[in-house]
mmCIF file of the protein (N, C-alpha, C, O) and its ligand, coordinates in Angstrom:
data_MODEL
# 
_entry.id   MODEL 
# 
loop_
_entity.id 
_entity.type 
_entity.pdbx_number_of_molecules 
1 polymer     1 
2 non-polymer 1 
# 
_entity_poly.entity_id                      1 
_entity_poly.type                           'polypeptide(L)' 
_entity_poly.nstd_linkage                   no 
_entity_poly.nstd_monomer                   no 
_entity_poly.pdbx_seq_one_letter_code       
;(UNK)(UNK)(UNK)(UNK)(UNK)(UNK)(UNK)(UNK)(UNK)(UNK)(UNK)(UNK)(UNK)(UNK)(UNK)(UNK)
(UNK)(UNK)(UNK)(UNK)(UNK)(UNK)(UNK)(UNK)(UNK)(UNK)(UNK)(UNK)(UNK)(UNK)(UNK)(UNK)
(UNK)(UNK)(UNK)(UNK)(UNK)(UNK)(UNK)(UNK)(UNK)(UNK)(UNK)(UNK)(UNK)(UNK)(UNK)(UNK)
(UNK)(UNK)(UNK)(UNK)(UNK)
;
_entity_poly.pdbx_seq_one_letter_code_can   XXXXXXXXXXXXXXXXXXXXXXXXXXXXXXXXXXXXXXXXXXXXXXXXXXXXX 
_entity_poly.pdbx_strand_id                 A 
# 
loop_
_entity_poly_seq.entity_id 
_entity_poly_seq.num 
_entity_poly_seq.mon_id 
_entity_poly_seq.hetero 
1 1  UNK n 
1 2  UNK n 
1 3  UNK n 
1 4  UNK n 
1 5  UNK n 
1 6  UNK n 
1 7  UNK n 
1 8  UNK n 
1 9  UNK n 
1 10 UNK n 
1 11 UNK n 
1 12 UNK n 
1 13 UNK n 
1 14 UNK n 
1 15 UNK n 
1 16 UNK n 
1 17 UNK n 
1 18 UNK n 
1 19 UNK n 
1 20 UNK n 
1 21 UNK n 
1 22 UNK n 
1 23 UNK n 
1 24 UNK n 
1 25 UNK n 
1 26 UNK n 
1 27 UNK n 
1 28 UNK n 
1 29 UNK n 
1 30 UNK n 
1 31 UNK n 
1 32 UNK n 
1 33 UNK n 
1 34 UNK n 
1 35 UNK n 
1 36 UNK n 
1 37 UNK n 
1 38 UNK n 
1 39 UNK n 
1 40 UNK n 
1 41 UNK n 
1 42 UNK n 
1 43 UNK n 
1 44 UNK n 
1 45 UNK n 
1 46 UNK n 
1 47 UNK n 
1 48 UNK n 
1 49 UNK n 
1 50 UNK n 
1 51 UNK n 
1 52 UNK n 
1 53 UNK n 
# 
loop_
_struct_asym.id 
_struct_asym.entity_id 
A 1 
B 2 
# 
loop_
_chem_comp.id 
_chem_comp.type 
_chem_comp.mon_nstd_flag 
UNK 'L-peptide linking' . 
ZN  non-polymer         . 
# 
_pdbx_entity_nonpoly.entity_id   2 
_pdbx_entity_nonpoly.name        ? 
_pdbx_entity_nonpoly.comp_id     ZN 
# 
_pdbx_nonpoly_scheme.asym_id         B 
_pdbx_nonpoly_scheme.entity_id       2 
_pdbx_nonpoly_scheme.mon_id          ZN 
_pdbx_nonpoly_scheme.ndb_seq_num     1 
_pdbx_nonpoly_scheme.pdb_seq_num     101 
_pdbx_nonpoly_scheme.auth_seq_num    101 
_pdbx_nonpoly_scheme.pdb_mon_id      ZN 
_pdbx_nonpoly_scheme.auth_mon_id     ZN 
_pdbx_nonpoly_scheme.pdb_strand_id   A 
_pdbx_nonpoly_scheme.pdb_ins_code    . 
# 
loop_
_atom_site.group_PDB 
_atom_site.id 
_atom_site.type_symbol 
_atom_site.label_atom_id 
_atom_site.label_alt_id 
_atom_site.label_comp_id 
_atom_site.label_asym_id 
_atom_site.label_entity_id 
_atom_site.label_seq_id 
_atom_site.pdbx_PDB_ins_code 
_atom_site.Cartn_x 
_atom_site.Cartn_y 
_atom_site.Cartn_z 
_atom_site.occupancy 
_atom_site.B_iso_or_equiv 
_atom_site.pdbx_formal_charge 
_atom_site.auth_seq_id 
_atom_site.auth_comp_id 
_atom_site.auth_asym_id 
_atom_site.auth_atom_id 
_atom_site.pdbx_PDB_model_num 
ATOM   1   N  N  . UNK A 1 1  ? 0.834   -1.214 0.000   1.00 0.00 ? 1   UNK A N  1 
ATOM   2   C  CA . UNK A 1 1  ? 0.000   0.000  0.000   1.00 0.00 ? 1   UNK A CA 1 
ATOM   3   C  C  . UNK A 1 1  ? 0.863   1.257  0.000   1.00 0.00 ? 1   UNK A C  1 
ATOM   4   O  O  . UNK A 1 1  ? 1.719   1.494  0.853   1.00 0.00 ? 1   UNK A O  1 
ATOM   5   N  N  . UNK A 1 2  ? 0.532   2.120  -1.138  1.00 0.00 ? 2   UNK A N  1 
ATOM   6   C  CA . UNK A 1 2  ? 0.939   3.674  -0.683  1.00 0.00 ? 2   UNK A CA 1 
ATOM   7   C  C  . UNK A 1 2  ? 0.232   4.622  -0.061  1.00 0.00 ? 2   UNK A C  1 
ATOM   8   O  O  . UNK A 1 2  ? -0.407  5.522  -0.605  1.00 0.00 ? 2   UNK A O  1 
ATOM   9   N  N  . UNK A 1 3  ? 0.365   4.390  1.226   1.00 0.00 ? 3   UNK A N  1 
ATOM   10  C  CA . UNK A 1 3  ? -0.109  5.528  2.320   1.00 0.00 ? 3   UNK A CA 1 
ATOM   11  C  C  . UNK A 1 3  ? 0.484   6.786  1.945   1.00 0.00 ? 3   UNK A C  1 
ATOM   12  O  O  . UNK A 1 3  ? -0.198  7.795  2.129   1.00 0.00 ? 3   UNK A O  1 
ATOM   13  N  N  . UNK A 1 4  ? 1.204   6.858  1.636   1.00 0.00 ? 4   UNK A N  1 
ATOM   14  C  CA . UNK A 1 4  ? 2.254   8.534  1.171   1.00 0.00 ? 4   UNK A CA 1 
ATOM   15  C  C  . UNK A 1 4  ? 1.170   9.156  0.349   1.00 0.00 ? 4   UNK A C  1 
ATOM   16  O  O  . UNK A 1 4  ? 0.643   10.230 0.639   1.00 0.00 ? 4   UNK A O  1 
ATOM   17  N  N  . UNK A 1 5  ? 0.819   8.312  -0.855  1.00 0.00 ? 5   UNK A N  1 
ATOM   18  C  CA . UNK A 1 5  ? 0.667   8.898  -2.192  1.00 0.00 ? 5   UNK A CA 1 
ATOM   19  C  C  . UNK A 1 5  ? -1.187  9.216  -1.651  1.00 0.00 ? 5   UNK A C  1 
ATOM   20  O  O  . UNK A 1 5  ? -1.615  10.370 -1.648  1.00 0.00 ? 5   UNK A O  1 
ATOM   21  N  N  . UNK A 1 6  ? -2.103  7.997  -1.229  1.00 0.00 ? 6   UNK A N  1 
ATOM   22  C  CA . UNK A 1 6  ? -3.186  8.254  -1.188  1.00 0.00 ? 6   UNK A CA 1 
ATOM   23  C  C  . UNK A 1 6  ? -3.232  9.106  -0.310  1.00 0.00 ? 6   UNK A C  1 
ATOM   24  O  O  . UNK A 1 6  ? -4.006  9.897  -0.850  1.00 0.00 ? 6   UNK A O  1 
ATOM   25  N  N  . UNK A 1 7  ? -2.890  9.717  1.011   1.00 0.00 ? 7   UNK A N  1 
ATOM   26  C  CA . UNK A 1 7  ? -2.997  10.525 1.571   1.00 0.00 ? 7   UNK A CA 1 
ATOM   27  C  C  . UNK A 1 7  ? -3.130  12.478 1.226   1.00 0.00 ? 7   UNK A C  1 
ATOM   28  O  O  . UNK A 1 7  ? -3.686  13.413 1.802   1.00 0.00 ? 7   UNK A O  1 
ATOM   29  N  N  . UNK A 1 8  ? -2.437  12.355 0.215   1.00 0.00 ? 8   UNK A N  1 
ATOM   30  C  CA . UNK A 1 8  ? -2.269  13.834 -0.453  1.00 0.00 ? 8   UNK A CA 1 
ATOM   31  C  C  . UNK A 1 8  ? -3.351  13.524 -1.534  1.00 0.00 ? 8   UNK A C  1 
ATOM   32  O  O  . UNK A 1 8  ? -3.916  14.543 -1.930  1.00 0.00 ? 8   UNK A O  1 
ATOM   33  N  N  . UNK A 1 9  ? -3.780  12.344 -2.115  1.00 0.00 ? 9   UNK A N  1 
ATOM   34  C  CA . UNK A 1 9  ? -5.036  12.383 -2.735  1.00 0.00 ? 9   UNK A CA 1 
ATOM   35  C  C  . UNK A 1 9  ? -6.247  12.611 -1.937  1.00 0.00 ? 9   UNK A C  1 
ATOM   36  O  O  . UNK A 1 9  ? -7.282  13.064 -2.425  1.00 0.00 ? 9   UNK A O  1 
ATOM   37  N  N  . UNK A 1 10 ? -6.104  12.292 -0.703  1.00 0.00 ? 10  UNK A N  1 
ATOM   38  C  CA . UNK A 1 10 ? -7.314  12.714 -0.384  1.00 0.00 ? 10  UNK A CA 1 
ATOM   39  C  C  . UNK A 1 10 ? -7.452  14.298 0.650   1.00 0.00 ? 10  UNK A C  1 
ATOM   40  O  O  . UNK A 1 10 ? -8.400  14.450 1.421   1.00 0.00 ? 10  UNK A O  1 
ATOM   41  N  N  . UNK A 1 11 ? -6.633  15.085 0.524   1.00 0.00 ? 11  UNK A N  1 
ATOM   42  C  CA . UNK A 1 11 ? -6.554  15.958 0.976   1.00 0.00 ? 11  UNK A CA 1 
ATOM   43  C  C  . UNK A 1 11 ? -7.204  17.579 -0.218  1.00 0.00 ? 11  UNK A C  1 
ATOM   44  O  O  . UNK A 1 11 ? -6.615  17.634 -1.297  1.00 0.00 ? 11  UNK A O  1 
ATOM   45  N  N  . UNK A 1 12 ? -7.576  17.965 -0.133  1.00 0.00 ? 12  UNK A N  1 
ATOM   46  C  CA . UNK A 1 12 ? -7.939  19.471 -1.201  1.00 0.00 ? 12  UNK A CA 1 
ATOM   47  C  C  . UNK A 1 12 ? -7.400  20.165 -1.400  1.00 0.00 ? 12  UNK A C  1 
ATOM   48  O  O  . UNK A 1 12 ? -7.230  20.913 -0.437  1.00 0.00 ? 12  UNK A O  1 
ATOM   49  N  N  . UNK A 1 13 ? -6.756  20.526 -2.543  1.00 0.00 ? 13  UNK A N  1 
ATOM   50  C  CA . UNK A 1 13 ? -5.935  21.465 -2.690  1.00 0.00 ? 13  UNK A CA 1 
ATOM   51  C  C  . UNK A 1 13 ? -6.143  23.025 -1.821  1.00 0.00 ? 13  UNK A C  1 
ATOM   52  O  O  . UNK A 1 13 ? -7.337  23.292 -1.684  1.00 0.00 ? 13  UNK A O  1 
ATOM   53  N  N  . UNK A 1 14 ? -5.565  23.662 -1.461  1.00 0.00 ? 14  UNK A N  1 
ATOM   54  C  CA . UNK A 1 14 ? -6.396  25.065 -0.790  1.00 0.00 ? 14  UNK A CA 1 
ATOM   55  C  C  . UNK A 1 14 ? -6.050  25.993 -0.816  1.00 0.00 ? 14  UNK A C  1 
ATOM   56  O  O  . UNK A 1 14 ? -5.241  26.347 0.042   1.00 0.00 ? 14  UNK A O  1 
ATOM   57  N  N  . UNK A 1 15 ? -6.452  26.817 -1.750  1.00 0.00 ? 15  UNK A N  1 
ATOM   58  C  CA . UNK A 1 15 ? -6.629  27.807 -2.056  1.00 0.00 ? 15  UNK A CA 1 
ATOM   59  C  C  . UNK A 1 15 ? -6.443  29.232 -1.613  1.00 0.00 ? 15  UNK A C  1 
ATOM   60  O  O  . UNK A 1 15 ? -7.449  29.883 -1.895  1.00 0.00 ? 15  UNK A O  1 
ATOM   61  N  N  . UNK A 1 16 ? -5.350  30.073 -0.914  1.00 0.00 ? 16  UNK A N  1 
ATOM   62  C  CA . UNK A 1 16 ? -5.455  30.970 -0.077  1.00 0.00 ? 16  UNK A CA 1 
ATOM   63  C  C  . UNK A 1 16 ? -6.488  32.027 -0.608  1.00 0.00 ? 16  UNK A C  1 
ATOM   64  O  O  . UNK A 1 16 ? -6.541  32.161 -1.830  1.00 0.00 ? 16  UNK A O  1 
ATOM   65  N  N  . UNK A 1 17 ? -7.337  32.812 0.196   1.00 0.00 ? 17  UNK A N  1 
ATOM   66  C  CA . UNK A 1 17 ? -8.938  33.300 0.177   1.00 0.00 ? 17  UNK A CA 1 
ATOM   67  C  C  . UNK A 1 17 ? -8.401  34.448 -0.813  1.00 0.00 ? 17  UNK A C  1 
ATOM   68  O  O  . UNK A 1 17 ? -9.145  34.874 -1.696  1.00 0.00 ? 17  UNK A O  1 
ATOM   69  N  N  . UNK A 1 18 ? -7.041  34.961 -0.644  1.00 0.00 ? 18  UNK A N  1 
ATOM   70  C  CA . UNK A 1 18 ? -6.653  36.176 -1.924  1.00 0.00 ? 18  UNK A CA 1 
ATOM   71  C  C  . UNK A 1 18 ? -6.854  35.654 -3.498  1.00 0.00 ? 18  UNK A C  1 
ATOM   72  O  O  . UNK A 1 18 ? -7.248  36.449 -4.352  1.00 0.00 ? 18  UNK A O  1 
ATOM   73  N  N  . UNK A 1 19 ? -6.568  34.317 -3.809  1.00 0.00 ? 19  UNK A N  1 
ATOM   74  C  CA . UNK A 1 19 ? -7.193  33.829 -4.533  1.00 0.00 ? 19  UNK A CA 1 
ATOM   75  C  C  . UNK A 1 19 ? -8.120  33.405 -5.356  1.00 0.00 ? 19  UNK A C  1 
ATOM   76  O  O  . UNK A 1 19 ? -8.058  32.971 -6.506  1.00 0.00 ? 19  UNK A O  1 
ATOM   77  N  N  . UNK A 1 20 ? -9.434  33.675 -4.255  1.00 0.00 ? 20  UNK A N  1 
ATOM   78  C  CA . UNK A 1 20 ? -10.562 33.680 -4.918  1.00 0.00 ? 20  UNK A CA 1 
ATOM   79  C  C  . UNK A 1 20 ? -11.431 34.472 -4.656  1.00 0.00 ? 20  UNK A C  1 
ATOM   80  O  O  . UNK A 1 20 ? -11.747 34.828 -3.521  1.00 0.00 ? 20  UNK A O  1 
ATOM   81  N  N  . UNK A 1 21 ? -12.102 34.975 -6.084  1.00 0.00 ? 21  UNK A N  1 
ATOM   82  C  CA . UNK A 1 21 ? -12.684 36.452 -6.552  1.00 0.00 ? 21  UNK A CA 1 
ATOM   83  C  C  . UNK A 1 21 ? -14.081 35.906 -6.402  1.00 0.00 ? 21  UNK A C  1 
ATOM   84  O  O  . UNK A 1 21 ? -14.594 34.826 -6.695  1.00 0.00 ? 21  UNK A O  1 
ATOM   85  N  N  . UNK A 1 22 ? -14.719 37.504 -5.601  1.00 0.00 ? 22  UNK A N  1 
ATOM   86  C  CA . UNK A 1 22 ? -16.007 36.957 -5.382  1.00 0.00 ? 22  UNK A CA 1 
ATOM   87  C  C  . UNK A 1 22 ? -16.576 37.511 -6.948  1.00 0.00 ? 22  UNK A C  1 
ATOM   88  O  O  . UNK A 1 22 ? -15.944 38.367 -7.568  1.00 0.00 ? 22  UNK A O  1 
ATOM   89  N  N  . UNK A 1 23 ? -17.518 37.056 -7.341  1.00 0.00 ? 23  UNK A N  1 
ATOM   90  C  CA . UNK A 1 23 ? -18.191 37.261 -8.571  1.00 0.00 ? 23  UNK A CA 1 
ATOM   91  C  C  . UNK A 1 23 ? -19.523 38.251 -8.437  1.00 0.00 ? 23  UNK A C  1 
ATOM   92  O  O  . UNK A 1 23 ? -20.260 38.553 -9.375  1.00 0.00 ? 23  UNK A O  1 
ATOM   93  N  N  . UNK A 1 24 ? -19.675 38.727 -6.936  1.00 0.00 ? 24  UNK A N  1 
ATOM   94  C  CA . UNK A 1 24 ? -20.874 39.680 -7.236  1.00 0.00 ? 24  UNK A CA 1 
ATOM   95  C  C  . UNK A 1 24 ? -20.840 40.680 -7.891  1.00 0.00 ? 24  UNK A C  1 
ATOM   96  O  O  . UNK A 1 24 ? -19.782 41.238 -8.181  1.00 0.00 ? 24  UNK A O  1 
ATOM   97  N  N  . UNK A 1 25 ? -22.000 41.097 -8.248  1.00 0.00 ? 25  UNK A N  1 
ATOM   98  C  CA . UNK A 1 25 ? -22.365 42.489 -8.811  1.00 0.00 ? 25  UNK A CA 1 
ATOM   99  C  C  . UNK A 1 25 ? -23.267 43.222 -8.073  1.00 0.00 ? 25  UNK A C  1 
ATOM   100 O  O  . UNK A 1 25 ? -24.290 42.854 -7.496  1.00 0.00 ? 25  UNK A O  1 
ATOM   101 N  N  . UNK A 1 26 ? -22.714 44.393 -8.176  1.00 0.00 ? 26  UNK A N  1 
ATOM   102 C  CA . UNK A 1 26 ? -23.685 45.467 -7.287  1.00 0.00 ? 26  UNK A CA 1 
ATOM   103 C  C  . UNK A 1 26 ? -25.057 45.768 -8.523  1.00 0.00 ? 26  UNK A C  1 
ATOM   104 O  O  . UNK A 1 26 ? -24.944 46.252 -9.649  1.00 0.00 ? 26  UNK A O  1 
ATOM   105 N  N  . UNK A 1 27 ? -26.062 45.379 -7.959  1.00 0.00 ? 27  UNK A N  1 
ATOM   106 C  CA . UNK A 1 27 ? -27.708 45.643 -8.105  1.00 0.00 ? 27  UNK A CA 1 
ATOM   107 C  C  . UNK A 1 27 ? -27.608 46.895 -9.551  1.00 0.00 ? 27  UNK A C  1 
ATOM   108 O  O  . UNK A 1 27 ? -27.880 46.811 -10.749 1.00 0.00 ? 27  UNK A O  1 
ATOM   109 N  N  . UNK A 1 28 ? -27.138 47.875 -8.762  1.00 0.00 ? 28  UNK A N  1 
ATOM   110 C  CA . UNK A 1 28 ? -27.100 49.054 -8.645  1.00 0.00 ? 28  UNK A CA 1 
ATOM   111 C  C  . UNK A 1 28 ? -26.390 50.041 -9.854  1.00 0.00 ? 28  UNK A C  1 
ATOM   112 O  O  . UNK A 1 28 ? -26.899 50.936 -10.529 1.00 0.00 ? 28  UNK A O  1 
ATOM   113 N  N  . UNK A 1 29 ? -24.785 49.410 -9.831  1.00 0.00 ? 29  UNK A N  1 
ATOM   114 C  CA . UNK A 1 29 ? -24.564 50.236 -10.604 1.00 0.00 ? 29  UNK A CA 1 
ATOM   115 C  C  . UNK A 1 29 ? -23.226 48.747 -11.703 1.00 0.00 ? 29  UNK A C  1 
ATOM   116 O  O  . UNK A 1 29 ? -22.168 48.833 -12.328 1.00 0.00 ? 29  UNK A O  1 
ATOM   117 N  N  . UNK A 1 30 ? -24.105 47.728 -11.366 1.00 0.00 ? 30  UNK A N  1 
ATOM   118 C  CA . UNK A 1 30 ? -23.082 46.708 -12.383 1.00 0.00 ? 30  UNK A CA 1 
ATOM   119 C  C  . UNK A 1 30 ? -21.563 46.651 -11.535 1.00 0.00 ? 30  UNK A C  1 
ATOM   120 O  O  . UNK A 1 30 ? -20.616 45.932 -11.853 1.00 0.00 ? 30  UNK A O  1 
ATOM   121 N  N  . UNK A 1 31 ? -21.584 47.103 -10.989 1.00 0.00 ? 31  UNK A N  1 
ATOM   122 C  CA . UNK A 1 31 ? -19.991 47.026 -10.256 1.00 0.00 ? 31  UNK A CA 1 
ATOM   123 C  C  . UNK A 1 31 ? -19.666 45.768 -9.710  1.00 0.00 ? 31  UNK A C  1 
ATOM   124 O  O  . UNK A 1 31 ? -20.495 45.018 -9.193  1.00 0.00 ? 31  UNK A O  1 
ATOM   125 N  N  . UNK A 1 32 ? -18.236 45.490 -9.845  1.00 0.00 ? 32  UNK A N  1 
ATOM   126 C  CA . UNK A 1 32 ? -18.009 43.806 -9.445  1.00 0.00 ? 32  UNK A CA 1 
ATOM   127 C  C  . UNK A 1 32 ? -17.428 44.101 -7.997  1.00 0.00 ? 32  UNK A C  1 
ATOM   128 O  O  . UNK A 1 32 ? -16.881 45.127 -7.594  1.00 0.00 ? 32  UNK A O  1 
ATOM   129 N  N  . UNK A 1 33 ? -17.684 42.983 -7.363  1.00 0.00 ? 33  UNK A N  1 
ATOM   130 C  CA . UNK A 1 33 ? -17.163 43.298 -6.241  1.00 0.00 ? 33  UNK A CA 1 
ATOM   131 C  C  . UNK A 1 33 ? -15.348 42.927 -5.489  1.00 0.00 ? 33  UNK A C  1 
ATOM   132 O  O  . UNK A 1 33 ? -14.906 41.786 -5.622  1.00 0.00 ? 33  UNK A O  1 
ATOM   133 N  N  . UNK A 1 34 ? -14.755 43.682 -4.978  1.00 0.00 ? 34  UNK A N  1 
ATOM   134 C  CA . UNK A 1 34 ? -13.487 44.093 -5.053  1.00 0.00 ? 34  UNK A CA 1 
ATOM   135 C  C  . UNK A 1 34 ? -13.109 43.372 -3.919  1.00 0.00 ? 34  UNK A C  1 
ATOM   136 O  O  . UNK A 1 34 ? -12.026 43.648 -3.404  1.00 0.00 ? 34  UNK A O  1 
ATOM   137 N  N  . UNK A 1 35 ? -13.767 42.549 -3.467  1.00 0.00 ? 35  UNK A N  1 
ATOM   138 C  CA . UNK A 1 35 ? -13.161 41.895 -1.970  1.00 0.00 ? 35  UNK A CA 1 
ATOM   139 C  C  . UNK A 1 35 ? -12.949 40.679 -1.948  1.00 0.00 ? 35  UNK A C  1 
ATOM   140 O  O  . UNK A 1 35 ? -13.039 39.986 -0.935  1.00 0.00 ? 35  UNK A O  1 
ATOM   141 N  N  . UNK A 1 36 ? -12.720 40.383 -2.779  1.00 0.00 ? 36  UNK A N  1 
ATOM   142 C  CA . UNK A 1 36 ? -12.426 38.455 -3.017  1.00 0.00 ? 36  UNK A CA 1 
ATOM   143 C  C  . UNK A 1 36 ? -12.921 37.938 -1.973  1.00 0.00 ? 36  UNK A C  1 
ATOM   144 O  O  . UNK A 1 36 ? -13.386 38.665 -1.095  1.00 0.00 ? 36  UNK A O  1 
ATOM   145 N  N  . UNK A 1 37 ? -12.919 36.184 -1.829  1.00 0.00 ? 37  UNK A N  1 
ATOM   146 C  CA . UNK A 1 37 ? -13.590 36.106 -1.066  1.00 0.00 ? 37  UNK A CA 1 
ATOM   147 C  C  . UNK A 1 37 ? -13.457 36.641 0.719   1.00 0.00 ? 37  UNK A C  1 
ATOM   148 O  O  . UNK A 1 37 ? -12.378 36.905 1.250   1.00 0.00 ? 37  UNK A O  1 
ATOM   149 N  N  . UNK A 1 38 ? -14.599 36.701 1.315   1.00 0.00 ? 38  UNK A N  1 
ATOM   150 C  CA . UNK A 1 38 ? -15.597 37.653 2.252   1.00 0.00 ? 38  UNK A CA 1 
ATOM   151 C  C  . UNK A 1 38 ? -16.466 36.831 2.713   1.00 0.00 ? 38  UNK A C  1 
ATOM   152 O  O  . UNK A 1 38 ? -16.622 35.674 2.323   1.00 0.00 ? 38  UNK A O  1 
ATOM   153 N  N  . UNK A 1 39 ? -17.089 37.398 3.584   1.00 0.00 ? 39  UNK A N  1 
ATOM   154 C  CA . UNK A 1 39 ? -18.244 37.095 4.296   1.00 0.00 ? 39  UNK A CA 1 
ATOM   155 C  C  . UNK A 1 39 ? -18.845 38.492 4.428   1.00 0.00 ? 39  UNK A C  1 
ATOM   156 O  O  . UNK A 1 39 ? -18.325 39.604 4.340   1.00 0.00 ? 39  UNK A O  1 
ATOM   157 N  N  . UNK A 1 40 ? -20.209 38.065 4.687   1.00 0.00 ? 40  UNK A N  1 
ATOM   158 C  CA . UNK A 1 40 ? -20.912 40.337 5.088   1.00 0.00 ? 40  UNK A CA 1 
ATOM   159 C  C  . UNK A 1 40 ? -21.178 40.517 3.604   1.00 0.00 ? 40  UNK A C  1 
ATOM   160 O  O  . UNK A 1 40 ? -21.238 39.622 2.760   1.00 0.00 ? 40  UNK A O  1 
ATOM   161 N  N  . UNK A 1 41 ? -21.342 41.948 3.412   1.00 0.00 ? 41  UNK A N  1 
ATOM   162 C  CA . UNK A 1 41 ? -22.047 42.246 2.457   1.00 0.00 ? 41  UNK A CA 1 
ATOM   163 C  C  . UNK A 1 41 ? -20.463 43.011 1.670   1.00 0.00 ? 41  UNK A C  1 
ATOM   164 O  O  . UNK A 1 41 ? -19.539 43.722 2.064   1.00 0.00 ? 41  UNK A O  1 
ATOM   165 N  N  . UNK A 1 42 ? -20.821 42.432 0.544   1.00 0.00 ? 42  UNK A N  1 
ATOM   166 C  CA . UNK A 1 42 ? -20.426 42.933 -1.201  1.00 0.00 ? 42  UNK A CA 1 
ATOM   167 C  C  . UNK A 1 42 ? -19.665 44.164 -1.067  1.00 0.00 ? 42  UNK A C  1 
ATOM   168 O  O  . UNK A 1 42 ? -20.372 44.954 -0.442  1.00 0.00 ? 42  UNK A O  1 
ATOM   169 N  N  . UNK A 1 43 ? -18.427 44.748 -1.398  1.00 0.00 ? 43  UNK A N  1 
ATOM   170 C  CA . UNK A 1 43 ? -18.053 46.180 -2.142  1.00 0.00 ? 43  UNK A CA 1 
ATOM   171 C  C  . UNK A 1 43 ? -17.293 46.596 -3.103  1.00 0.00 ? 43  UNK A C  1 
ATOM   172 O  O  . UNK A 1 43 ? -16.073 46.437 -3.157  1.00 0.00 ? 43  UNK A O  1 
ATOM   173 N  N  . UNK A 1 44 ? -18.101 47.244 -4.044  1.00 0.00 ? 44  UNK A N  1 
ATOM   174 C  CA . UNK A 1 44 ? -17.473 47.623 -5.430  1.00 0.00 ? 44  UNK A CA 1 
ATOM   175 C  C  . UNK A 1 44 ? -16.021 48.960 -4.971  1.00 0.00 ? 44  UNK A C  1 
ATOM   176 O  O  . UNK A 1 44 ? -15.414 49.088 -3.909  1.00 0.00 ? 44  UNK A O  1 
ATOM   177 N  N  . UNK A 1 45 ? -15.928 49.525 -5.911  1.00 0.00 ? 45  UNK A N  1 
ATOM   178 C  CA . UNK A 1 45 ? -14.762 49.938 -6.382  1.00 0.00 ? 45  UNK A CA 1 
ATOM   179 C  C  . UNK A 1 45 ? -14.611 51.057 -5.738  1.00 0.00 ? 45  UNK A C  1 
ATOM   180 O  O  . UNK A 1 45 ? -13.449 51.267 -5.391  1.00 0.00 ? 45  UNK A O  1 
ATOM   181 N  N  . UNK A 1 46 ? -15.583 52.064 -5.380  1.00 0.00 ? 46  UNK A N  1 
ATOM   182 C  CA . UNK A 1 46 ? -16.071 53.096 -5.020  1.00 0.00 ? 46  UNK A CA 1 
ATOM   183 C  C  . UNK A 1 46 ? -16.782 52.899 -3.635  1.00 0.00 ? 46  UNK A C  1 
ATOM   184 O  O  . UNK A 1 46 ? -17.330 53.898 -3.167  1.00 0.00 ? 46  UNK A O  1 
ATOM   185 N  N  . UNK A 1 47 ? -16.820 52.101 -3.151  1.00 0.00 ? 47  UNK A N  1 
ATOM   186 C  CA . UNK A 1 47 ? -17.440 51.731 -1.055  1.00 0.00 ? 47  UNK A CA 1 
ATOM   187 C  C  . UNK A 1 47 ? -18.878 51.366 -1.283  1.00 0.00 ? 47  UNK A C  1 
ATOM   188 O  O  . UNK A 1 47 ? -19.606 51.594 -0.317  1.00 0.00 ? 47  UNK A O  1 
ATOM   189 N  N  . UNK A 1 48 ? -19.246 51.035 -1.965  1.00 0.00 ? 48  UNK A N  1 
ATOM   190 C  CA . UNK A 1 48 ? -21.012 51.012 -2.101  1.00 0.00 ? 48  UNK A CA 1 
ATOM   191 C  C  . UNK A 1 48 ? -21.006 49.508 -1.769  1.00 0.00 ? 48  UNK A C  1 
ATOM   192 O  O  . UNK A 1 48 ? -20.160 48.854 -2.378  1.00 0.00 ? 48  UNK A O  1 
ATOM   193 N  N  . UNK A 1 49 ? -21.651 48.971 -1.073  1.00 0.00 ? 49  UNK A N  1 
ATOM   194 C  CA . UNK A 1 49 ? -21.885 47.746 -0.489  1.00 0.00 ? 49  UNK A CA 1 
ATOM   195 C  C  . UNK A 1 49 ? -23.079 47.232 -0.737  1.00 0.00 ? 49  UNK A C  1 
ATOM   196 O  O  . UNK A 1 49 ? -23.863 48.033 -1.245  1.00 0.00 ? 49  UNK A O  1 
ATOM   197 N  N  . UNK A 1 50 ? -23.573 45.909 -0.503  1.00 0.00 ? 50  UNK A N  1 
ATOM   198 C  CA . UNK A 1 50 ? -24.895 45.548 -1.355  1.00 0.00 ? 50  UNK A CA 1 
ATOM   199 C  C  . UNK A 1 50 ? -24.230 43.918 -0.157  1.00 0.00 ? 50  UNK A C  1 
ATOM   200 O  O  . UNK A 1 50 ? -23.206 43.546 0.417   1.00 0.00 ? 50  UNK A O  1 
ATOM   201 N  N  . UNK A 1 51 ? -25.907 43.400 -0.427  1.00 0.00 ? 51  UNK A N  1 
ATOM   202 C  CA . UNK A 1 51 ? -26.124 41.933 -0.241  1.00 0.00 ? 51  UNK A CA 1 
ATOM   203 C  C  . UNK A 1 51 ? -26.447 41.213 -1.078  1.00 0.00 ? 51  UNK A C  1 
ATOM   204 O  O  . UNK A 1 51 ? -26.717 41.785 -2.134  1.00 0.00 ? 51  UNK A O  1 
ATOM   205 N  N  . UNK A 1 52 ? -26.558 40.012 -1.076  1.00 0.00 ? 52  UNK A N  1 
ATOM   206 C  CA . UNK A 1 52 ? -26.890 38.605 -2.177  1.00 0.00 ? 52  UNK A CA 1 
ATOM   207 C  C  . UNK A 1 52 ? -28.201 38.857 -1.653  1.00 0.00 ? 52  UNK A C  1 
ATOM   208 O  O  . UNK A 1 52 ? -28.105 39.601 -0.677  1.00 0.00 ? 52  UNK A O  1 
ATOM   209 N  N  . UNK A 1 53 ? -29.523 38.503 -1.935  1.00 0.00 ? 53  UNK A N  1 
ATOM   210 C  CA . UNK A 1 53 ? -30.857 38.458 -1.666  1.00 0.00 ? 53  UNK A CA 1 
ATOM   211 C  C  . UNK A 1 53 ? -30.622 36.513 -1.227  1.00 0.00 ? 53  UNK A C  1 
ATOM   212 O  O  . UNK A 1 53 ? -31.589 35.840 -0.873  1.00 0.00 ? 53  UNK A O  1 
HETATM 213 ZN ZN . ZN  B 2 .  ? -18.407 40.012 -2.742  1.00 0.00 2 101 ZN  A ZN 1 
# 
């Protein structure tokens, strides 16, 4: 058995959170949102903040 090898197969690669871009858009004025991932509410480029419904 390779315990070495299956072990890092079953582990997830991971991603540091600077990495991943949140995809919202502000309602409002189309603006994407600038905070990769987050928790709380959304902010575009300019401070305008918004929620997911
Ligand atoms: Zn966001």
């Amino acid at each position: 058995m390779d315990l070495a090898k299956r072990r890092t197969q079953e582990w997830p690669v991971l991603r540091s959170a600077q990495e991943v871009e949140c995809d919202g858009r502000n309602p409002r004025s189309e603006e994407r949102c600038v905070l990769g991932h987050h928790q709380g509410p959304h902010r575009d480029v300019v401070g305008d903040q918004w929620l997911d419904d």
